[in-house]
N, C-alpha and C positions, 0 to 999 in steps of 0.2 A: 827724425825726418821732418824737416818742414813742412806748413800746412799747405802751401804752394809751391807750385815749382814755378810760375811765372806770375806779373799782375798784367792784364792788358784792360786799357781805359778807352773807353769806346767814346765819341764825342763829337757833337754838332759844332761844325767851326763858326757855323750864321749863328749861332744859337744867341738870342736876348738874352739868356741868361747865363751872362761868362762862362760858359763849360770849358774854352781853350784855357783860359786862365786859371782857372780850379783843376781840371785835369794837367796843367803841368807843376800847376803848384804842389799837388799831392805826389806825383813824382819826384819834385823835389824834396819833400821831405820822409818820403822814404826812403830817397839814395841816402840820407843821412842815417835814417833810423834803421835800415836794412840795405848796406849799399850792396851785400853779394845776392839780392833778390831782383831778377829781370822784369823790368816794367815798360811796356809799352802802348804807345799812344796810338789810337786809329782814328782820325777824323773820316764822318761820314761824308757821301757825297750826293744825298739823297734818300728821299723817305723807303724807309723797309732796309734800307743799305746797312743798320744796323745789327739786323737778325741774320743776313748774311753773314756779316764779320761775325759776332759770336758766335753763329753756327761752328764757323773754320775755326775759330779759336778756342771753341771749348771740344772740339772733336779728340783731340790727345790730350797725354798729360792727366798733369792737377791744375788747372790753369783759375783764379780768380779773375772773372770777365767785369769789369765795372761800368756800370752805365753812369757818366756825367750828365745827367740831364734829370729832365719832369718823369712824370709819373708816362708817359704816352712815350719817352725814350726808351726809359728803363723795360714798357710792357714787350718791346722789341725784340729787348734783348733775354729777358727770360724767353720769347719763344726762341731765339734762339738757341741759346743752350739748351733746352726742353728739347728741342729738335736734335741736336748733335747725340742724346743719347749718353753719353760720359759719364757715369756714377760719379767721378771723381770730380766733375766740374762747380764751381762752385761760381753764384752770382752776389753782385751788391750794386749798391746805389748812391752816388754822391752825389743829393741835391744841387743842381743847376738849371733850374728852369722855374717856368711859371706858377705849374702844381705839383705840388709834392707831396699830395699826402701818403705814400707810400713811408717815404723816409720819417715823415717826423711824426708819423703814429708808432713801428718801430722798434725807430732809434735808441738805442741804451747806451751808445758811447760813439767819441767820434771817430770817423772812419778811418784815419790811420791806425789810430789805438784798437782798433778792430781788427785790421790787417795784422798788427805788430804781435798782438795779442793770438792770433792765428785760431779762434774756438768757431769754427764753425753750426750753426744751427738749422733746423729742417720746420719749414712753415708750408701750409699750404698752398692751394691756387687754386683755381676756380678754371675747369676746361667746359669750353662752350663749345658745343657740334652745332650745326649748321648742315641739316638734308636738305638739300632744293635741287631744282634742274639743272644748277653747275654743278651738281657732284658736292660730297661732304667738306667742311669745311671745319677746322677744329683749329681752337687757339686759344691759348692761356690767359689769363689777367692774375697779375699780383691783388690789386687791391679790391674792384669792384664792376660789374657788368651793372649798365643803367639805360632802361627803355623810357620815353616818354618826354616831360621836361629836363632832364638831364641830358640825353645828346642835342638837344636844340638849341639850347643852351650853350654845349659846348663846339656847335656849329658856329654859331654867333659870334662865340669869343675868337675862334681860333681864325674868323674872314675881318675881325675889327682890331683895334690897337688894345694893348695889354694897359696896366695904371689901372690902378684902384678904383675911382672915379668913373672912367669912362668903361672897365667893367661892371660895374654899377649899372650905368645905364641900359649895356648889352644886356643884361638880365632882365631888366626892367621891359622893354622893346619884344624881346624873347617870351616872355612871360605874355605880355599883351596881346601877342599874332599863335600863342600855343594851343592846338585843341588835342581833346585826349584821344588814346587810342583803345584798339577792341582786338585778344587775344583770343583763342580757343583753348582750354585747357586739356588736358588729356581724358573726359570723361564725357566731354564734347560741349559743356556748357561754358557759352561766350561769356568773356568779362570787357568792363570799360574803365581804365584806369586811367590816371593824371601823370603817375611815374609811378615804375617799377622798380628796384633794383636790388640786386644781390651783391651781397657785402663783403668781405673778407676781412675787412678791417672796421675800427668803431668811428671812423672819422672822414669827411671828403669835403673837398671844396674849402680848405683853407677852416672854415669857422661851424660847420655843420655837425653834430656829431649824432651818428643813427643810431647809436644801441650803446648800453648800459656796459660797465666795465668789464660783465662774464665775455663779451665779445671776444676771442682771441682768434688769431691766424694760424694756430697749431692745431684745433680740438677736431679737424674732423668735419668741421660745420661752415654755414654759415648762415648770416643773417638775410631775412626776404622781407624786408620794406617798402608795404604798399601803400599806396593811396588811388582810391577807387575817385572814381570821376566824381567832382561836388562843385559848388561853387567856388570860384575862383577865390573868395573871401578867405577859404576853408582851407586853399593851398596857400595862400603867404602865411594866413596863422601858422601851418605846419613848420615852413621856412625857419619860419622866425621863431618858433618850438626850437628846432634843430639848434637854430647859431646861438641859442641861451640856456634854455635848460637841459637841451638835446631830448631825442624820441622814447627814452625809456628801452625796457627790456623789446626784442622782438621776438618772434619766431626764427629757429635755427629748423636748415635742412640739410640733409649729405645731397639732395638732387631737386629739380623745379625743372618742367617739361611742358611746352605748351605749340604752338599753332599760328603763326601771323596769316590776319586776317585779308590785309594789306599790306602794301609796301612799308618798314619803318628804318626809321634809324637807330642804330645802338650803338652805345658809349664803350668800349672794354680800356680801362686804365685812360681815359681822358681821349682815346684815339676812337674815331665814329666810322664805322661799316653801314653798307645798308642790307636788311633785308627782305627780299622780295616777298610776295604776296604767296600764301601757300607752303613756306617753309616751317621744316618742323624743327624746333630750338631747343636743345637741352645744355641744363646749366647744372655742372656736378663740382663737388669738394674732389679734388686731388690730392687726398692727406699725403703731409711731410714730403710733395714732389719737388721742391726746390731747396736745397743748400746754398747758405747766405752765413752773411758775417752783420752782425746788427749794431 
């Protein structure tokens, strides 16, 4: 029996980063290398329209749901399927967008030869709850939840124009107007931190890399990356720690549970939520909850 019984490629038609043309080109050459295997295409037509479509399309079947796009596409669509419930559903990810570090942390072979190949494998995920006055809120991230200068950051980027360059500066500008913030922990003693973030993966942001090789997306764990509020000096050295020699080992956890003190913003897979002042946040390992093709 084959490992799917359909492929459906999910896809930003605005998308800057050719997704219509990578999502048909991968259609095309599986109608060659698989022409009796059903593949179809769903352009989005709006933010979150994603997690809808693969909700419906990982609901039956063996369906392989493919997000064409960034790491903030792709986090769509695993909650989707996540939500539909289907043992049998199976997700993946063909870079087309901005950030990817999802896919090319990874990656062991290219995506058709994955599909053709048909071995699917089981990595974790990172479920974040969310208690506050709207009621509970829970949602997945493949790669990384990030408090502090990482979504202001990717506030910045995501209101300004994409290029090397002139992301450069957005960081730059980001970094300049960022001040830290103050969690409550679960024993009740406040902390002040620069950025927080929990890992799934050892790599973000194109050239950063957080944690040491034991890092992996299958053990169960994951990595918790602080930096406590210091001089501003203290956080570009770290920066620049990361995009060169990278952070060394970290501390791994299965769970991390704390308290906003204030309103903040948080990062999940590149996509920024806000939460409100008073919310109580936990952030757990999901072993082996998502099947993928790598």
């Amino acid at each position: 029996m084959a490992a799917f019984d359909r492929v459906v490629l999910i896809f930003n038609p605005k998308s800057t980063g050719q997704a219509r043309e990578r999502a048909e080109g991968l259609r095309a050459e599986l109608a060659q290398r698989m022409p009796t295997l059903r593949v179809d295409l769903l352009p989005t037509e709006h933010a979150g329209h994603a997690t809808d479509l693969s909700r419906a399309a990982a609901e039956v079947g063996r369906p392989l749901v493919v997000s064409v796009s960034g790491d903030g596409g792709y986090n769509e669509v695993v909650n989707g399927v996540m939500q539909a419930g289907n043992e049998q559903a199976v997700s993946a990810v063909l870079a087309a967008g901005n950030a990817n570090d999802h896919r090319r942390t990874t990656k062991e072979r290219p995506i058709a030869d994955a599909i053709a190949q048909g071995t699917v494998s089981r990595i974790d995920l990172l479920r974040l709850t969310v208690d506050g006055a709207a009621g509970d809120i829970v949602r997945y991230a493949h790669s990384y939840i990030g408090l502090g200068l990482t979504p202001v950051v990717a506030v910045d980027l995501e209101k300004g124009d994409k290029g090397s360059l002139r992301e450069m500066l957005t960081v730059v500008r980001a970094f300049a107007r960022f001040r830290p913030f103050e969690i409550e922990l679960a024993n009740g003693e406040r902390q002040r931190f620069d950025s927080l973030v929990f890992a799934n993966i050892a790599q973000m942001a194109k050239v950063a890399t957080l944690s040491d090789d034991q890092s992996r997306p299958d053990d169960g764990r994951f990595e918790v990356i602080t930096l406590r509020h210091t001089a501003k000096w203290r956080v570009l050295a770290t920066a620049v720690k990361a995009s060169t020699t990278g952070l060394g080992k970290q501390p791994s956890v299965r769970s991390y549970a704390f308290t906003t003190v204030k309103p903040l913003p948080l990062q999940v897979d590149g996509e920024v939520m806000d939460l409100p002042a008073g919310a109580t946040v936990r952030v757990d390992s999901a072993p082996r909850a998502l099947q993928t093709v790598l």
